[in-house]
C-alpha positions as a printed Julia matrix, in Angstrom:
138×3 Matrix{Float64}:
 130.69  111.64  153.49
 129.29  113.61  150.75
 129.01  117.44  150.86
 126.51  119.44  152.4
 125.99  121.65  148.98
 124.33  117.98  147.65
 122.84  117.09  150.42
 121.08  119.73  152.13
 118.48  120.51  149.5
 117.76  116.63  149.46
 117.05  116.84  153.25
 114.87  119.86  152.53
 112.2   117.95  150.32
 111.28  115.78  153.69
 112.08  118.5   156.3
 109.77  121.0   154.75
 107.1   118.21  154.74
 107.53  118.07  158.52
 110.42  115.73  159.11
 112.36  116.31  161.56
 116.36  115.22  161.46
 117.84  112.71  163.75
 121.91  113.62  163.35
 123.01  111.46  166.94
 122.29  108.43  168.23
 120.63  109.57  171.42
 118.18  111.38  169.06
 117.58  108.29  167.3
 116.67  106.43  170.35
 114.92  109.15  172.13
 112.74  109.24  169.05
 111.69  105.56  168.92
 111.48  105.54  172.41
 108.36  107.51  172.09
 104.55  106.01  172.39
 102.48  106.08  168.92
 103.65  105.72  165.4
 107.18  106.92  164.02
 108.24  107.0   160.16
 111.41  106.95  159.79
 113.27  107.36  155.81
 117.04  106.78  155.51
 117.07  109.46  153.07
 119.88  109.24  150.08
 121.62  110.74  147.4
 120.47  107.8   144.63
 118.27  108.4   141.76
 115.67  106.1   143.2
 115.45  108.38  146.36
 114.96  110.98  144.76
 112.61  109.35  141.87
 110.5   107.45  144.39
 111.17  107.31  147.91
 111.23  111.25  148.95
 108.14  111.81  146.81
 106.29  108.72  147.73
 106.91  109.16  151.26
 105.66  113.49  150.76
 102.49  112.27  148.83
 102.23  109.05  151.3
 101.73  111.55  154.35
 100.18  114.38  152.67
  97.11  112.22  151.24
  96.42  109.71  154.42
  93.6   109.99  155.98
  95.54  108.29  159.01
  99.25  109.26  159.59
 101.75  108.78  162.23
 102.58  110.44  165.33
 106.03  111.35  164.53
 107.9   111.62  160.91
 111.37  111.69  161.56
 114.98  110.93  158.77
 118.6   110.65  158.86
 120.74  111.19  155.72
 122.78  107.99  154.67
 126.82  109.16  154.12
 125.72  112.39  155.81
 124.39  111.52  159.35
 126.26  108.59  160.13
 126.18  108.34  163.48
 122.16  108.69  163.43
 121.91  106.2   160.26
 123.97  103.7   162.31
 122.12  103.69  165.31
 118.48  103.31  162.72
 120.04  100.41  161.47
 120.4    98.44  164.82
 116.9    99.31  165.36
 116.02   97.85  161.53
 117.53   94.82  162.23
 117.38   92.0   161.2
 117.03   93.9   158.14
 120.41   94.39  156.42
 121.85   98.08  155.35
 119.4    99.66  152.85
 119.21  103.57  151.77
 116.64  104.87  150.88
 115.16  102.56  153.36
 111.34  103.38  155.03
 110.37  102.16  158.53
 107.5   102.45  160.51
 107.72  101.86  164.29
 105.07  101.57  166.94
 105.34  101.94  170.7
 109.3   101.16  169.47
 108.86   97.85  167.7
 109.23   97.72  164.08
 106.13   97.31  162.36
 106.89   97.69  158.42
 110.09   97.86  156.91
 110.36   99.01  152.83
 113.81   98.21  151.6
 115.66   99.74  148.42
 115.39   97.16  146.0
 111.17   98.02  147.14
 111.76  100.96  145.93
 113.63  101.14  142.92
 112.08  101.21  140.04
 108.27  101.83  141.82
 106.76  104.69  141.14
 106.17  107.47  143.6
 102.31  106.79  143.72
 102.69  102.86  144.21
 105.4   103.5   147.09
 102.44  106.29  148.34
  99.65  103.8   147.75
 101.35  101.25  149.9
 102.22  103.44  152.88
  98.94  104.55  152.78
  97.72  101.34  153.42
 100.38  100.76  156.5
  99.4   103.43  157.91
  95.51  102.69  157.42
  96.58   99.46  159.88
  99.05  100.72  162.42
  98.36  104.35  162.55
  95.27  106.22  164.94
């Protein structure tokens, strides 16, 4: 597990954006459980999280003109429990952090794994979740 002193300010960048943290399983599923959209980021301590996927997914939700209901994130190595439970709803996707998911009504509608991500820049990552959200958000 890696320490909170690395972590927490790498949570910050998406809970300040209006993230909320899923740290348990039951929060997990009581989150995709809901009606309406839900993004969900495995958030992580690589370079291409914090290159591409944190500030893709910030300039993603802050520029769409349609966004989801819900933006919710778990912290690979950190939440374990939460990321765990994610990944049985991701499947059959394999393991991936950063990893990006958008849900509807509890179905997975878009999945974006790492090797998506690395190597993108932030605005092509934001560009493209735009446009998933343009067809599966209100």
């Amino acid at each position: 597990m890696y320490p909170a002193e690395i972590v927490l300010p790498m949570k910050a960048e998406l809970t300040d954006n209006g993230f909320e943290e899923m740290i348990s399983a039951s929060e997990v599923d009581n989150t995709l459980a809901e009606k309406g959209t839900t993004l969900v980021v495995i958030n992580s301590v690589c370079g291409c999280a914090a290159g591409s996927c944190r500030p893709g997914v910030v300039m993603a939700v802050q520029n769409a003109t349609k966004r989801p209901d819900r933006l919710a994130t778990s912290f690979a190595g950190f939440d374990t429990e939460a990321v765990n439970q994610v990944r049985t709803h991701l499947l059959p996707y394999p393991p991936s952090s950063p990893a990006i998911a958008l849900f509807k009504d509890g179905q997975l509608v878009t999945m974006v794994e790492r090797h998506q991500i690395e190597g993108r820049p932030a605005q092509v990552l934001a560009q493209h979740l735009i446009s998933v959200f343009d067809e599966f958000c209100n």
